[in-house]
Backbone as CSV, one residue per row, in Angstrom:
resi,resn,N_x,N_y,N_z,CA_x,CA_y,CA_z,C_x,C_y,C_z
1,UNK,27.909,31.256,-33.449,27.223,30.793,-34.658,25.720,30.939,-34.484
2,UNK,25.211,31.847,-35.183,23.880,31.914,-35.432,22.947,30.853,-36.279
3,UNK,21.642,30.428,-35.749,21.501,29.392,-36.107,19.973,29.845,-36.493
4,UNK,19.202,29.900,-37.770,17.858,30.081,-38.292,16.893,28.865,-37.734
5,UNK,15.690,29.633,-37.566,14.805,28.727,-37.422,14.515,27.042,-38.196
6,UNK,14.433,26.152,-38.057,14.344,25.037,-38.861,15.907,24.479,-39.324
7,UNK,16.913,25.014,-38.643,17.859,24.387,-39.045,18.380,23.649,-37.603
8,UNK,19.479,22.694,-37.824,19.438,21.616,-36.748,20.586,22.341,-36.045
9,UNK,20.490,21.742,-34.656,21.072,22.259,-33.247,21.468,21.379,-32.426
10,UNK,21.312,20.133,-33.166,21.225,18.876,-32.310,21.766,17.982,-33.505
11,UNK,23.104,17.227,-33.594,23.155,15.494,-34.610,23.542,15.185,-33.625
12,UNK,23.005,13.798,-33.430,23.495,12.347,-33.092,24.222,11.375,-33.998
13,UNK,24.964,10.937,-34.439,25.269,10.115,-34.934,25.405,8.705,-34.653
14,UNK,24.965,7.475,-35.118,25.673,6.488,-34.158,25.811,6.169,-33.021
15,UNK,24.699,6.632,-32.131,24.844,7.043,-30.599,25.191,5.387,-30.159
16,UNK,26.134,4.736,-29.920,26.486,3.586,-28.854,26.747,4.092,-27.463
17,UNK,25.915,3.363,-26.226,26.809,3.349,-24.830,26.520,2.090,-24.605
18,UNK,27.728,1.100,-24.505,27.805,-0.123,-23.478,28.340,0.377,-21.820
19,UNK,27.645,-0.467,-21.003,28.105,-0.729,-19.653,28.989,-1.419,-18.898
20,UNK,29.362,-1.732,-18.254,30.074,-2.922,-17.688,30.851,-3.848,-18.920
21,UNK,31.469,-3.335,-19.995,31.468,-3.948,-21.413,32.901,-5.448,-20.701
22,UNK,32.093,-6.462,-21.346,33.483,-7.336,-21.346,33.062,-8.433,-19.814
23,UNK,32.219,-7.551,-19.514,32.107,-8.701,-17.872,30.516,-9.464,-18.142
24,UNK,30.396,-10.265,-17.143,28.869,-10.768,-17.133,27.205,-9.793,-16.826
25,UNK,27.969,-8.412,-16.469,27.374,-7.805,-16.558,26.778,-6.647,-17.336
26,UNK,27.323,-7.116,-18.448,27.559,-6.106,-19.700,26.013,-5.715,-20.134
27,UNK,25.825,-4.485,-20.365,24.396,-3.721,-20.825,24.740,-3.241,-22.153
28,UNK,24.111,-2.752,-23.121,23.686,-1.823,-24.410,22.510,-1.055,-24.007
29,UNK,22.799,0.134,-23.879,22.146,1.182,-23.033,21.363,1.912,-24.164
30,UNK,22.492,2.158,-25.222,21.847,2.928,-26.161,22.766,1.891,-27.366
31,UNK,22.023,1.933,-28.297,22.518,0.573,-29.894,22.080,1.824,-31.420
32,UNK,23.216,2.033,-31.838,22.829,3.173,-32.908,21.854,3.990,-33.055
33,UNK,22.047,4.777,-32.188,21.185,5.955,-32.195,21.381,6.841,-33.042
34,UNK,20.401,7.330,-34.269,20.928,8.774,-34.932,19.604,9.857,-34.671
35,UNK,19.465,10.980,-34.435,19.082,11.964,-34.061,18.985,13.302,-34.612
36,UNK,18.000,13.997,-34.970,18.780,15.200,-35.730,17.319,16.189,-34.789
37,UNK,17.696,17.132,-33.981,16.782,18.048,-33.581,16.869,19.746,-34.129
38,UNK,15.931,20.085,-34.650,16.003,21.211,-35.566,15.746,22.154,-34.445
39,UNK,16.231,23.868,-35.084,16.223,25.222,-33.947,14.608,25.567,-33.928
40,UNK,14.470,25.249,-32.484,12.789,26.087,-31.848,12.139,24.445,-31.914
41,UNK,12.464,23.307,-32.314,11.650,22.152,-32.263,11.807,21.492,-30.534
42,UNK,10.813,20.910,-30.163,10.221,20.652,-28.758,9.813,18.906,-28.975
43,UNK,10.614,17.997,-28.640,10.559,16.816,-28.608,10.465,16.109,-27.866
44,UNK,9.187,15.380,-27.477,9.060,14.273,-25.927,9.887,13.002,-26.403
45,UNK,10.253,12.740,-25.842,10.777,11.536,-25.685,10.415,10.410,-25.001
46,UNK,10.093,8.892,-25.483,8.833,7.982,-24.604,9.500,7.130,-24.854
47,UNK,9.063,6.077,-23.331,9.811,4.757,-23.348,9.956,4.544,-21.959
48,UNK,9.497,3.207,-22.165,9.719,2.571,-20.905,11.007,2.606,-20.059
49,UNK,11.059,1.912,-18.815,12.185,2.149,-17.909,13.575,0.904,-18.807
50,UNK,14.570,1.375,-18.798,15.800,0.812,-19.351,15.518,1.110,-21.022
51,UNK,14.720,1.626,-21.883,14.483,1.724,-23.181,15.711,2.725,-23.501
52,UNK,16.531,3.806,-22.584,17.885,4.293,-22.650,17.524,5.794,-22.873
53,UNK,16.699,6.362,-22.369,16.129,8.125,-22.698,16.577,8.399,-21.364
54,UNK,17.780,8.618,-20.073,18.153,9.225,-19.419,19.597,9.014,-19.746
55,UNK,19.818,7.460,-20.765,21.328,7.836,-20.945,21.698,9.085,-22.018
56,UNK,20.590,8.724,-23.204,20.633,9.410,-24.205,20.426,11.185,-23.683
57,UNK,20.100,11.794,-22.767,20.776,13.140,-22.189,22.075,13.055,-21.817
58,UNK,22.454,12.112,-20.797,23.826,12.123,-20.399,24.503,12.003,-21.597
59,UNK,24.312,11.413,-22.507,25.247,11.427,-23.661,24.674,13.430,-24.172
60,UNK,23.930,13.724,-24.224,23.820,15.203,-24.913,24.681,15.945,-24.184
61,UNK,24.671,15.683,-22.550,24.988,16.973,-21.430,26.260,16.419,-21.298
62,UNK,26.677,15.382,-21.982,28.415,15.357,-21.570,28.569,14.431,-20.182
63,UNK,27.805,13.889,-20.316,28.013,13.243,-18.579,29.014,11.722,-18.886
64,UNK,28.794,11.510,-19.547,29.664,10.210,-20.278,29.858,10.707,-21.926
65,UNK,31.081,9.832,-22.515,30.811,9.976,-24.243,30.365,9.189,-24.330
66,UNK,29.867,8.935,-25.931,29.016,7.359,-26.615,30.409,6.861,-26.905
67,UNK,30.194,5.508,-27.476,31.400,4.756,-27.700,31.549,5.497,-29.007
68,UNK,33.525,4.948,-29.257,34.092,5.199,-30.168,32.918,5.233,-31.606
69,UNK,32.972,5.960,-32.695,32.494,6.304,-33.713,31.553,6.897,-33.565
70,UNK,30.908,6.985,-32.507,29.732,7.912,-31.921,29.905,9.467,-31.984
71,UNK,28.766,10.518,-32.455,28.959,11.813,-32.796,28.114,12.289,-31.824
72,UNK,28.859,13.575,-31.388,27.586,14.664,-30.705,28.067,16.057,-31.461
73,UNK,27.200,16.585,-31.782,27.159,17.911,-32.544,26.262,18.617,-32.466
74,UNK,26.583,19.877,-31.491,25.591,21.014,-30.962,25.765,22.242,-31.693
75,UNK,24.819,22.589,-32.395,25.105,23.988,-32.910,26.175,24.123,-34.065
76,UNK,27.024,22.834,-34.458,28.025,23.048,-35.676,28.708,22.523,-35.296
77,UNK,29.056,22.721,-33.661,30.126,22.154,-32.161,30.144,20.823,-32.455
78,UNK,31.331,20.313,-32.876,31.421,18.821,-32.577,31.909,18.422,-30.814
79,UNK,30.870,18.131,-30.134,31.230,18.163,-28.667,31.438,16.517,-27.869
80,UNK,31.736,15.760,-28.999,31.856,14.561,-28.252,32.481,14.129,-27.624
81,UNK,33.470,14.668,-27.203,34.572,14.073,-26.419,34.876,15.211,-25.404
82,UNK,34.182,16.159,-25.271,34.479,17.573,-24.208,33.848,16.721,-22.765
83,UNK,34.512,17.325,-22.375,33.918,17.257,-20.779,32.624,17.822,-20.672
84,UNK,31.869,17.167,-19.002,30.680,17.689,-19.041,30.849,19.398,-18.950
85,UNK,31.586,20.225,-18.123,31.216,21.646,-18.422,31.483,22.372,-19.261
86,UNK,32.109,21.548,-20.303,31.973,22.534,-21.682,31.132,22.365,-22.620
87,UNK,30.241,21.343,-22.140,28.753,21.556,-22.990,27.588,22.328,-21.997
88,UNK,28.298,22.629,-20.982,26.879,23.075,-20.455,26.927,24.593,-20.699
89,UNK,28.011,24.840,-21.531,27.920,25.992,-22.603,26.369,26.230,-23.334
90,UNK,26.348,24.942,-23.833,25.058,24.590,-25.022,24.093,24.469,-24.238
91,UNK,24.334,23.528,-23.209,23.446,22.474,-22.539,22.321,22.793,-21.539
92,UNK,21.343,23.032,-20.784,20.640,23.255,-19.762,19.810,22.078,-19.042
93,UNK,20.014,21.637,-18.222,19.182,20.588,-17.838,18.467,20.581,-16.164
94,UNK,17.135,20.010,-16.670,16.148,20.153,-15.347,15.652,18.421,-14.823
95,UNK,16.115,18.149,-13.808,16.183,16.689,-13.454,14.883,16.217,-12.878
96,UNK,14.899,15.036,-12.269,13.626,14.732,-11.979,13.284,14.854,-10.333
97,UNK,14.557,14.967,-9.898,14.174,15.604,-8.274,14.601,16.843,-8.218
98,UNK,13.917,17.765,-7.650,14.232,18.722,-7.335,15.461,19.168,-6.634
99,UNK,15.922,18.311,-5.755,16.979,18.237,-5.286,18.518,18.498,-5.549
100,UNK,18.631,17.956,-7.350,19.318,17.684,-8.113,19.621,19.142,-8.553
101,UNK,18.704,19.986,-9.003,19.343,20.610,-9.474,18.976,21.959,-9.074
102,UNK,19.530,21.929,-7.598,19.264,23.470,-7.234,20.744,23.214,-5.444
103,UNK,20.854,24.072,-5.044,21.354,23.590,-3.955,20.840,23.855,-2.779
104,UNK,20.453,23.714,-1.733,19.511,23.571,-0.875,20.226,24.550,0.084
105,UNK,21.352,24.318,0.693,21.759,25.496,1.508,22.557,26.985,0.873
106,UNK,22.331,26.942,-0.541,22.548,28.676,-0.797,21.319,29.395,-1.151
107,UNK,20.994,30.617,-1.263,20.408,31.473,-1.264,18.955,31.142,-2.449
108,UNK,18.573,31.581,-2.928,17.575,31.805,-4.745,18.694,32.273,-5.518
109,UNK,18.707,33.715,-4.902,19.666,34.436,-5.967,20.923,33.969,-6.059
110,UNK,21.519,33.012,-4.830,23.040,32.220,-4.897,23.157,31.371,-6.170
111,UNK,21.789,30.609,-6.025,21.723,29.397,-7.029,21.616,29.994,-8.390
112,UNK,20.842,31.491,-8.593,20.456,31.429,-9.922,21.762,32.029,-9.994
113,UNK,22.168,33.024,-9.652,23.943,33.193,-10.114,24.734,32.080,-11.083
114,UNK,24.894,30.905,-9.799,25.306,29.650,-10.524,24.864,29.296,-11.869
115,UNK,23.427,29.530,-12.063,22.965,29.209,-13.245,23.095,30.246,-14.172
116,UNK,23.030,31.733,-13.902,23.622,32.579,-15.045,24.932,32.321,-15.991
117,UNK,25.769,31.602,-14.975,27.365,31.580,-15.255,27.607,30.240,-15.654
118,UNK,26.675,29.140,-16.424,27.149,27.909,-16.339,27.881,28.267,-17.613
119,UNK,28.804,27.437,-17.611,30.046,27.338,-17.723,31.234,28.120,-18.337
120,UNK,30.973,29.143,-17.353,32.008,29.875,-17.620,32.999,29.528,-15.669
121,UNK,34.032,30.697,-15.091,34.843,29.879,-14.154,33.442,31.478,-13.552
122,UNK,33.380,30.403,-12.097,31.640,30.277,-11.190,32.100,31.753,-10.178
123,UNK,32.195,32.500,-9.672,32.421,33.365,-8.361,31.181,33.865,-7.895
124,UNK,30.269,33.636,-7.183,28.816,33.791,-6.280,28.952,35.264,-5.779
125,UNK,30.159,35.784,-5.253,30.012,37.354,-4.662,30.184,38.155,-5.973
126,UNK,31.124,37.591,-7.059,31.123,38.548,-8.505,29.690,38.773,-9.185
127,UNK,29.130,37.718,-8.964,27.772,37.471,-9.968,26.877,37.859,-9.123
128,UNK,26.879,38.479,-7.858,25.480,38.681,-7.344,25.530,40.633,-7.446
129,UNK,24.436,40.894,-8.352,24.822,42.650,-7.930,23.625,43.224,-7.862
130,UNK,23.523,44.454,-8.013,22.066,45.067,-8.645,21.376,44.681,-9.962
131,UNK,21.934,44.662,-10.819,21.410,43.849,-12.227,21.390,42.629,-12.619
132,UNK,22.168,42.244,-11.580,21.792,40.736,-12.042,20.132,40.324,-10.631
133,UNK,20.611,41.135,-10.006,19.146,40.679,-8.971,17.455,41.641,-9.381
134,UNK,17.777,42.573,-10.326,16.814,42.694,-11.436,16.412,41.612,-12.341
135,UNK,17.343,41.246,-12.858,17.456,40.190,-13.750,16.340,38.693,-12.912
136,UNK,17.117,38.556,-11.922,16.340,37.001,-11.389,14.870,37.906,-11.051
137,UNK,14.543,39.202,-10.137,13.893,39.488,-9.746,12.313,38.977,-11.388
138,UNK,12.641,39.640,-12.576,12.153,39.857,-13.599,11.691,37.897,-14.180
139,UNK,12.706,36.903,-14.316,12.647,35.943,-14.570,11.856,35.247,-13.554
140,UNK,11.727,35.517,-12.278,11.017,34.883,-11.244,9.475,35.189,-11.479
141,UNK,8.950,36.842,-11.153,7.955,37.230,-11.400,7.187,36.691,-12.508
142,UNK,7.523,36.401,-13.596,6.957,35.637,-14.584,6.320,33.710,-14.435
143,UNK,6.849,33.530,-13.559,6.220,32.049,-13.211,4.991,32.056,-11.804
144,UNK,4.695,33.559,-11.384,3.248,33.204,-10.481,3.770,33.041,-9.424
145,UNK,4.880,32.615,-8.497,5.047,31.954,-7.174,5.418,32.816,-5.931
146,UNK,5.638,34.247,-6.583,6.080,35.085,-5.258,7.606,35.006,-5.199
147,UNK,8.136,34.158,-6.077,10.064,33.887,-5.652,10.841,35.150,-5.783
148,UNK,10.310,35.655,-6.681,10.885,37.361,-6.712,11.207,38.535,-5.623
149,UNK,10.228,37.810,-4.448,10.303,38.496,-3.365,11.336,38.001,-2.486
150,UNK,11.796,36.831,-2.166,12.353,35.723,-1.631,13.772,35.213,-2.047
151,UNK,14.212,36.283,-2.839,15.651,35.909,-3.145,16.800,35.399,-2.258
152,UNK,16.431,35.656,-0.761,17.525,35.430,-0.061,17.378,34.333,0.835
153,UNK,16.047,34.085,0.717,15.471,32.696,1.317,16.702,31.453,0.946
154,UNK,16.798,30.122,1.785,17.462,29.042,1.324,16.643,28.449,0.503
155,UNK,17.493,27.903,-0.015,16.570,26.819,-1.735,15.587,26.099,-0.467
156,UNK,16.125,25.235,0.424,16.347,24.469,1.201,14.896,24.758,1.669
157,UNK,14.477,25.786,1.730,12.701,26.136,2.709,11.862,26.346,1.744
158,UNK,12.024,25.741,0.473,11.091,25.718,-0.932,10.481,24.564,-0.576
159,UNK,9.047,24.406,-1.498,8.242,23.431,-1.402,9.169,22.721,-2.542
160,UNK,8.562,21.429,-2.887,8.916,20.723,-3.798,9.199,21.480,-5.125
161,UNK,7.801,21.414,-5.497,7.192,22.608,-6.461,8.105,23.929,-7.053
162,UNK,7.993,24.602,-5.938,8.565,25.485,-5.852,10.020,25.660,-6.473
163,UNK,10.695,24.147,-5.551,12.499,24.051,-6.129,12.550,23.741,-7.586
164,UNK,11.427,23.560,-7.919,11.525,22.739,-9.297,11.396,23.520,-10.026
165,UNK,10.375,24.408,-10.209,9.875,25.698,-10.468,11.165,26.413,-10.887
166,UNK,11.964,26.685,-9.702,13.393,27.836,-9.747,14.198,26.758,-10.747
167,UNK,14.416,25.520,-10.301,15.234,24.994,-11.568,14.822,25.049,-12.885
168,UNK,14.099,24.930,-13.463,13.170,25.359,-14.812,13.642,27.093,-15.277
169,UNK,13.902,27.458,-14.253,13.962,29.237,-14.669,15.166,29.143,-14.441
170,UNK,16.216,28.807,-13.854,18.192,28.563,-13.662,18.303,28.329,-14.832
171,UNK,17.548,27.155,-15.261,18.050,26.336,-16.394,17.579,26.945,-18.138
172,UNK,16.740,27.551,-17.774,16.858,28.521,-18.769,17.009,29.999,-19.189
173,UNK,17.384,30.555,-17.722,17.903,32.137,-17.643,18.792,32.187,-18.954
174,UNK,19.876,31.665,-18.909,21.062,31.736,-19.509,20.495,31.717,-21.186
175,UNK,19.331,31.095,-21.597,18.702,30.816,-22.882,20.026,29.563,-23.770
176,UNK,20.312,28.778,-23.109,21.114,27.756,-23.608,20.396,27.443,-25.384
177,UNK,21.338,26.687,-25.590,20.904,25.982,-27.028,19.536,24.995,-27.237
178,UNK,19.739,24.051,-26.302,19.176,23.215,-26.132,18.680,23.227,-24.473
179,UNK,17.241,22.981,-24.011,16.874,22.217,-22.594,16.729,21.057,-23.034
180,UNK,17.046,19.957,-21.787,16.934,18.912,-21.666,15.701,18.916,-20.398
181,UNK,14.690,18.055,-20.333,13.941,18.073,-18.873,13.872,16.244,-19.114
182,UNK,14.177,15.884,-17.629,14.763,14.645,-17.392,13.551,14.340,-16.736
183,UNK,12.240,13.954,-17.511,10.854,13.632,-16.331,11.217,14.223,-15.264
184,UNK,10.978,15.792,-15.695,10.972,16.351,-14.194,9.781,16.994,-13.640
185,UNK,8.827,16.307,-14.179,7.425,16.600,-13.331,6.973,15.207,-12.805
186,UNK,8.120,14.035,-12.682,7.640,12.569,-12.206,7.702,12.720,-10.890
187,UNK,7.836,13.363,-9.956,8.216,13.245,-8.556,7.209,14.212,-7.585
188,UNK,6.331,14.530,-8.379,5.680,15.925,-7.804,3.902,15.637,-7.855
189,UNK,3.273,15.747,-7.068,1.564,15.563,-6.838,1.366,16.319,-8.193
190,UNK,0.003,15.672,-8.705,-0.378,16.237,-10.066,-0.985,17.507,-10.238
191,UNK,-1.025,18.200,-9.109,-1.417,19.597,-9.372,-0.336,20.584,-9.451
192,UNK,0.520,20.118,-8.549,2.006,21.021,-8.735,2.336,20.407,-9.820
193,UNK,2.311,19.181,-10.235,2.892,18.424,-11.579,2.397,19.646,-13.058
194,UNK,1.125,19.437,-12.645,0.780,20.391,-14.088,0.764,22.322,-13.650
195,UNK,1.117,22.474,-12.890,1.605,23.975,-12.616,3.090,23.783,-13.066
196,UNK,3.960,23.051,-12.945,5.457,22.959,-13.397,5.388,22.629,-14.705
197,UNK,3.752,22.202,-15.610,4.348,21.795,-17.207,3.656,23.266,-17.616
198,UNK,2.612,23.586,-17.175,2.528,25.118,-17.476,3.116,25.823,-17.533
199,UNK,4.625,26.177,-16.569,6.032,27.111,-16.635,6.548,26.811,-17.703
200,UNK,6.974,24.936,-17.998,7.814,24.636,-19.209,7.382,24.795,-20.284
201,UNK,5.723,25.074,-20.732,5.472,25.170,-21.862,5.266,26.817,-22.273
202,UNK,4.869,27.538,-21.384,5.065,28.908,-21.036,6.747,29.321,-21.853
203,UNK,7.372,29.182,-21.122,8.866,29.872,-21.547,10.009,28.775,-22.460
204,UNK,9.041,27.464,-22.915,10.027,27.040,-23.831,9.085,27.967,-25.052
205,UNK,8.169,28.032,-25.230,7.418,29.020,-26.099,7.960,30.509,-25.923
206,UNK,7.917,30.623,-25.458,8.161,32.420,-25.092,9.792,32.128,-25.802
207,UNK,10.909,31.533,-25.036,11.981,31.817,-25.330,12.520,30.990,-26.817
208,UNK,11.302,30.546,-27.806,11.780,29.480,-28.968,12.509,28.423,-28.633
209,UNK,12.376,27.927,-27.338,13.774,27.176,-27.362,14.097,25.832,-27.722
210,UNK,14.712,25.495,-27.838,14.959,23.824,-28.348,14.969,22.845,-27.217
211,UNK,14.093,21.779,-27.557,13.598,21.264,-26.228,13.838,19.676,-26.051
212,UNK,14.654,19.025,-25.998,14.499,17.212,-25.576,13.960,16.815,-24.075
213,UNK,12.271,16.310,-24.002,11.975,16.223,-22.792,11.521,14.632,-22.767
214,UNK,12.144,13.967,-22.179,11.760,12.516,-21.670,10.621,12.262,-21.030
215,UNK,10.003,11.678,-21.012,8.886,11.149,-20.004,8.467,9.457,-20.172
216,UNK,8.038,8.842,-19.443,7.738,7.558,-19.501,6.141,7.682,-19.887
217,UNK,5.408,8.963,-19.819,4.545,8.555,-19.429,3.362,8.632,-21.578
218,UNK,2.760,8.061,-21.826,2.410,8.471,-23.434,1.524,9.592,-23.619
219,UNK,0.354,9.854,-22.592,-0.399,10.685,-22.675,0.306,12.369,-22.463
220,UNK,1.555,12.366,-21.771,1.917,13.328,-21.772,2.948,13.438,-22.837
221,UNK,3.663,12.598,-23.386,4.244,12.569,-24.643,3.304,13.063,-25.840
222,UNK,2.237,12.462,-26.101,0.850,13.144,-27.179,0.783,14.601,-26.912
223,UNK,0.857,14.908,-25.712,-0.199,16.281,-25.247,0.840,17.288,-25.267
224,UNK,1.824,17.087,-25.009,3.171,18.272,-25.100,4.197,17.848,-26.132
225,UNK,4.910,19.323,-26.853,5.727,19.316,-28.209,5.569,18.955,-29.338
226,UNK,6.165,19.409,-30.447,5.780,19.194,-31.729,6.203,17.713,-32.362
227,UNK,6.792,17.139,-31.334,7.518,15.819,-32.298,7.332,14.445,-31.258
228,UNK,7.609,13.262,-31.734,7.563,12.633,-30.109,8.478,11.528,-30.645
229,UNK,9.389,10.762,-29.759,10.558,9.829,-30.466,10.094,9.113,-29.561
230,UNK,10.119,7.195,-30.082,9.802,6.182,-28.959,11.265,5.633,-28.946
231,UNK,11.366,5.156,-27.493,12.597,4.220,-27.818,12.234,3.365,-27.158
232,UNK,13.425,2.231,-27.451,12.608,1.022,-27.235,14.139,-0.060,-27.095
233,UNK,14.555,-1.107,-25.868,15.726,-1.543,-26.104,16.920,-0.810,-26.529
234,UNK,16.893,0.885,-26.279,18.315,1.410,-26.697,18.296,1.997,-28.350
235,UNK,17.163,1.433,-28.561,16.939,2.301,-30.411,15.739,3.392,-29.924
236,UNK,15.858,4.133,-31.313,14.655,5.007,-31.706,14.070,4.055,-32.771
237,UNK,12.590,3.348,-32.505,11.700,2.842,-33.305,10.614,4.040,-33.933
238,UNK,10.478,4.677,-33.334,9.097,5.804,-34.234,9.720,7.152,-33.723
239,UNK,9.652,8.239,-34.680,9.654,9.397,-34.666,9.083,10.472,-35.477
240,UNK,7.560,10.243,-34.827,6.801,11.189,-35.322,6.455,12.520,-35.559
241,UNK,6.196,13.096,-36.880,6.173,14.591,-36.524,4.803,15.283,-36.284
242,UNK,4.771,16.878,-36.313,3.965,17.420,-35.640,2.784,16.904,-36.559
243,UNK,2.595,16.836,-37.645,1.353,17.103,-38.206,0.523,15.504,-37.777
244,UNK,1.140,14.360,-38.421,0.769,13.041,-37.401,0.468,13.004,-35.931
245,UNK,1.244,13.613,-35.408,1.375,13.825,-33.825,0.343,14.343,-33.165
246,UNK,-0.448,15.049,-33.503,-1.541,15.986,-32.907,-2.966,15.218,-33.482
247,UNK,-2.999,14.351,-34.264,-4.004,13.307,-34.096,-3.888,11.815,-33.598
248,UNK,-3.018,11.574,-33.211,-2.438,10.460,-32.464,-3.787,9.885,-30.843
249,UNK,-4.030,9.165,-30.311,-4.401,8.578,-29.963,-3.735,7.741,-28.929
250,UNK,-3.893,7.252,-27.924,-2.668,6.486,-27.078,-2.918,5.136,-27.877
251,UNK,-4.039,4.749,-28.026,-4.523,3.559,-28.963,-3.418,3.415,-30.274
252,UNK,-3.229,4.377,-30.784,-2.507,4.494,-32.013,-1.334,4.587,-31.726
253,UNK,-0.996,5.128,-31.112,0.995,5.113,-30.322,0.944,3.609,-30.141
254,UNK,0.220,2.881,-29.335,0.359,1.581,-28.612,1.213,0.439,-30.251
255,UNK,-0.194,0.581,-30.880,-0.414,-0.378,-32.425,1.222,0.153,-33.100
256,UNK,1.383,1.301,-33.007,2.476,2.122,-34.256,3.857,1.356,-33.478
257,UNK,3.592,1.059,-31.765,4.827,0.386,-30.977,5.077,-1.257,-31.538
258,UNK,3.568,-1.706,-31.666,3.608,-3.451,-32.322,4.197,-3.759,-33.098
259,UNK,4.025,-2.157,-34.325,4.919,-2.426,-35.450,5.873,-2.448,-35.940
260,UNK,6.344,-1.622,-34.977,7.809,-1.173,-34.845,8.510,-2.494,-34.192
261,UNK,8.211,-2.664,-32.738,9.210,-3.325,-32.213,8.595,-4.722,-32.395
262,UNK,7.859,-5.106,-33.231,7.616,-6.575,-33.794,7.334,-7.516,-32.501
263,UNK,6.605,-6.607,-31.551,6.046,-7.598,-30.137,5.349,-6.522,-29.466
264,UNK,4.515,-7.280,-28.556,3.122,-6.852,-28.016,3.528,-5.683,-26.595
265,UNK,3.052,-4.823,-26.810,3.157,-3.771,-25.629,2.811,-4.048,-24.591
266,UNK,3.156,-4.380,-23.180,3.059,-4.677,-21.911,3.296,-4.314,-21.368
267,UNK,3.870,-2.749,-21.441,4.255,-1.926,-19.910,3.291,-1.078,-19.973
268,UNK,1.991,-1.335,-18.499,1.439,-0.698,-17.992,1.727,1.237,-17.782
269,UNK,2.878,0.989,-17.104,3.308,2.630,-16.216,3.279,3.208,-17.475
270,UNK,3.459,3.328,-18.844,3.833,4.051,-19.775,2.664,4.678,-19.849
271,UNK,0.705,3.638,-19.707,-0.103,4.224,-19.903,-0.857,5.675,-18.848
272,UNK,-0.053,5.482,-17.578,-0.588,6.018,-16.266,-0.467,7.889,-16.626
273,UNK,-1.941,7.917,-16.133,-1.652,9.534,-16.519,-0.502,10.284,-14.889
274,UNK,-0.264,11.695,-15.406,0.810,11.935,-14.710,0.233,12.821,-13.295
């Protein structure tokens, strides 16, 4: 299914996840969430720690469903109830440790294999050939780091940077429907930090792609993508678009949070630059 610019690629419906439901330890992770992300739109996502923007991927990437009456719909795909690897059909996701999403004792070209083939059934000696090691050779060269040369190196003798770097390019070789980036420049010194948002803004541009990126942090929510969603307790309270968005202010995010969630803003870390 071919999908035009400005049309949606992304519904949420109703997004519920309870936790521990029924015991003394029961959570509301996410409390009616609805969502609609349009094709080529680039959305930060902000909110403090427990506000529910790492469940709300796991609910996109299939890692759990939302509760009963809850919708996920990718591309037309009603995918709510599939397992996680049959959305990672749609799905691409870049985590917040590097660690996560690369594997440390296979090759560059082992791992990006893996990532050419998500989810289809995986074979590492089928998928590695002459064209496909053009292929990574070509996708590497484009991010600055020399990895192009280094295909056979272990993930494992990458800098931080570096692993993070190759996951950003795995995760979007394939040109999925949607990236997800899970604050994945929170773990990294701020100079490699902003060399890794330079790649993501580089080739989510280059490749149009449709983008849900979380961050805790606001100044980088303002400064990257066309849209920015707050959440707050498991809801979406503000979801601003581009034309508001690009005169915004952290001052003005803060006040637009008072009004929304009808109480005074007090989490520090949200203001910390990255």
């Amino acid at each position: 299914m071919n999908t035009a610019a400005g049309q949606n690629i992304l519904t949420l419906k109703d997004i519920r996840k309870v936790f521990f439901a029924g015991t003394v330890d029961e959570v509301t992770a996410l409390n009616g969430i609805d969502l609609e992300v349009a094709d080529q739109d680039f959305v930060t996502v902000i909110g403090s720690n427990g506000a529910g923007k790492s469940t709300l991927l796991n609910i996109v990437a299939g890692v759990f469903p939302p509760e009963r009456g809850g919708k996920v719909v990718i591309k037309g795909d009603d995918v709510t109830r599939l397992e996680e690897y049959k959305h990672a059909t749609h799905v691409a996701r870049v985590w917040q440790e590097p660690e996560v999403g690369t594997s440390r004792n296979l090759t560059i070209e082992e791992n990006m294999s893996l990532a050419i083939l998500r989810g289809q059934p995986r074979t590492i000696k089928k998928a590695i050939n002459k064209k496909r090691r053009d292929l990574f050779r070509e996708a590497l060269s484009q991010i600055g780091l020399g990895l192009e040369d280094r295909l056979t190196a272990q993930v494992g003798t990458l800098s931080g940077g570096q692993r993070q770097a190759l996951s950003l390019v795995m995760a979007t070789i394939s040109k999925p429907t949607i990236l997800l980036l899970d604050e994945h420049i929170a773990t990294l010194d701020p100079r490699t930090a902003q060399t890794v948002m330079d790649l993501t803004e580089m080739i989510v541009s280059r490749d149009k792609m449709s983008t849900l990126m979380v961050t805790h942090n606001m100044e980088m929510a303002l400064k990257y993508g066309k849209r920015l969603v707050m959440m707050h307790k498991g809801r979406i309270i503000l979801d601003i678009g581009e034309n508001r968005k690009k005169n915004l202010k952290i001052t003005d995010l803060i006040a637009a949070f008072e009004t929304a969630a009808g109480e005074e803003f007090t989490d520090d870390n949200v203001l910390l630059s990255c």
